[in-house]
N, C-alpha and C positions, 0 to 999 in steps of 0.2 A: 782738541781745539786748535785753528790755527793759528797761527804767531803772526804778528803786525803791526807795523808801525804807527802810533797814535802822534799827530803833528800837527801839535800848537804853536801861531802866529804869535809874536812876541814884538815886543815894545821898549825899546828900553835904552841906553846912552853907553854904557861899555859894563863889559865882564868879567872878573879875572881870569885865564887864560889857562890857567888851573883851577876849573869851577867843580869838578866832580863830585867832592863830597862833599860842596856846599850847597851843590846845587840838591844833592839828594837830601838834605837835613833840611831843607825849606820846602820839596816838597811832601815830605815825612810831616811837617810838622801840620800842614794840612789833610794829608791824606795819611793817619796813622798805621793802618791794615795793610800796606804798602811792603810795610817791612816783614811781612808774613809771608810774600811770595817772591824768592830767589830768583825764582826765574824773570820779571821783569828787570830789562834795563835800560840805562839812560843814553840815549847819544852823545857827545860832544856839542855840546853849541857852537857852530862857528861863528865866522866873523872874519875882521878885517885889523891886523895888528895894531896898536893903538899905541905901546911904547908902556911903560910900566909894571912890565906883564898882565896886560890887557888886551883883549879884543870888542873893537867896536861893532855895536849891534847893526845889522846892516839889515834890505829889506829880505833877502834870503835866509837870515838868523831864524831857525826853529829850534824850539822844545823839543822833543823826538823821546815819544817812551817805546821801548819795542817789548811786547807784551800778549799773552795768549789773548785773544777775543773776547775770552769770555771776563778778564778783566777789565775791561776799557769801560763800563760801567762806575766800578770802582775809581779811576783821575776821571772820568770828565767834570767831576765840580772843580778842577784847579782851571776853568775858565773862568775870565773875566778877575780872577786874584792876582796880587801880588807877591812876587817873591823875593825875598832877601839874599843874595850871594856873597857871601863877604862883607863890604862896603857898598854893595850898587845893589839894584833895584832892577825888577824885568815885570811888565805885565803882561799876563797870558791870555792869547785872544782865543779867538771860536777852534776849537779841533778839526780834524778829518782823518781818516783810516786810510791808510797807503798799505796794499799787499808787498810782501816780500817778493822781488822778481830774482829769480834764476840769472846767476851769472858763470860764465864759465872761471875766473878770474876776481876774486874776493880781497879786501884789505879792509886790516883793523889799523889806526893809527897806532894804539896802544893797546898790546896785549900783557898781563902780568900771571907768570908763575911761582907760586912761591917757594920759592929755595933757590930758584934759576936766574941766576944776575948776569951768564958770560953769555958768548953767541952762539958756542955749539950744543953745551947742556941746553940752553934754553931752546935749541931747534929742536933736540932729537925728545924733550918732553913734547912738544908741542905735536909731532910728529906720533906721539903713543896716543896724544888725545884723540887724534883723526883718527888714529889705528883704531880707539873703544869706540868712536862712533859709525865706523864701519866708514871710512872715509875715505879714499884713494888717493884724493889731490895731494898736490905737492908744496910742501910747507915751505918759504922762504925769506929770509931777512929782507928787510929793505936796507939798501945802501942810501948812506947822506945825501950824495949829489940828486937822488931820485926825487926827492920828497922836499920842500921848501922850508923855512921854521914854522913848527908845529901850531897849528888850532887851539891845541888841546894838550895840559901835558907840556915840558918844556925839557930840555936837551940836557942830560948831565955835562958836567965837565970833562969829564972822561973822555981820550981820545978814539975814538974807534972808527972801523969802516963801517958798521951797521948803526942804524939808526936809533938810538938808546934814549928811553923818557923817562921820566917820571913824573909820579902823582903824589900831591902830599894829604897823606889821611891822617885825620888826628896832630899832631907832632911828627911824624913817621914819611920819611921819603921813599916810597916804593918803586923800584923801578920794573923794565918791562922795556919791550922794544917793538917798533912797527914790525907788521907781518901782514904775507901777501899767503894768497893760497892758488896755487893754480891746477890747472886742468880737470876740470869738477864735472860731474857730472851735474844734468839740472836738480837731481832730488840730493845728492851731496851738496851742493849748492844751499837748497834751503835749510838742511838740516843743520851746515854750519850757520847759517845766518840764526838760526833757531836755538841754536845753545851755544854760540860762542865756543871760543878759548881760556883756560884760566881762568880766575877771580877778580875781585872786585866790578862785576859784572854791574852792580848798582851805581857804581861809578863813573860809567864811562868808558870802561877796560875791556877788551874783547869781544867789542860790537862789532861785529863785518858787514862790509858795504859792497856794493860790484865797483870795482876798479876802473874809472874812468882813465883811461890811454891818452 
């Protein structure tokens, strides 16, 4: 089946800025059978920085599930409900299906490995996962000055030149670092938009986008 992105309009006054796994526990809690298939995942909501670690809902702000076809039956009832994030509130308008497009040049804000917290381990795994998907392009950090503060995901303390996040599941600060992929072919292209990098895949983590310049 093919993979694609399911994108609900949304409504709403701001979000915490680290919504990942609040955002998947609300909508778990409507869509239960949700949690049965790994392979869907959540985008990032973005938005517009708001100060509190918050992002304001702006009119570009989507829902964004990326998900086989043949699931997209299963969420479209999370239209026209309500979600709970933390302390705020988003309501979900009418859907639409957006194909995965081929890019030569891919970026996840937040990819996580688990066991990989430095910037070279964490390349050269990320670098075997493209190897087992038969993937050629070329895996690489993002550096700070590249990338603005983060959508999604907020900046450890840590000093570094790569661009280091995290997400907080449960109690638990996970981190994980922005990552670009370059020189793809069109069907490496979709295959990585189709199964990610790493874990927490329901969160937020390891979704790739084509790399706007």
């Amino acid at each position: 089946m093919p993979v694609v992105d399911l994108q609900f309009r949304i409504v709403g006054t701001v979000v915490p800025a680290d919504h990942g796994y609040h955002l998947f526990s609300a909508i778990s809690e409507l869509i239960p059978g949700l949690h049965n298939h790994a392979e869907a995942g959540l985008h990032p909501i973005s938005g517009r920085l708001a100060g509190n670690r918050c992002l304001a809902i702006t009119e570009e702000s989507l829902l964004t599930i990326r998900l086989p076809s043949s699931l997209v039956a299963l969420v479209l009832p999370l239209a026209g409900k309500t979600l709970r994030i933390g302390e705020h509130e988003i309501q979900v308008g009418v859907p639409r299906t957006r194909a995965l497009v081929p890019s030569a040049r891919l970026y996840s804000r937040l990819v996580v490995i688990k066991g990989f917290m430095e910037p070279e381990p964490f390349l050269e795994a990320a670098r075997r996962q493209l190897q087992d998907m038969a993937i050629k392009g070329k895996p690489c950090l993002i550096e700070q000055p590249q990338i603005a503060e983060a959508n999604y995901g907020r900046q450890t303390g840590t000093r570094s030149r790569y661009l280091r996040r995290t997400i907080k599941i449960h109690d638990k600060e996970v981190v994980g670092f922005a990552l670009r992929v370059e020189e793809l072919t069109g069907e490496e292209s979709i295959r990585l938009q189709e199964n990610g990098i790493g874990g927490r895949r329901r969160f937020g983590c390891g979704i790739f986008l084509p790399e706007r310049r």
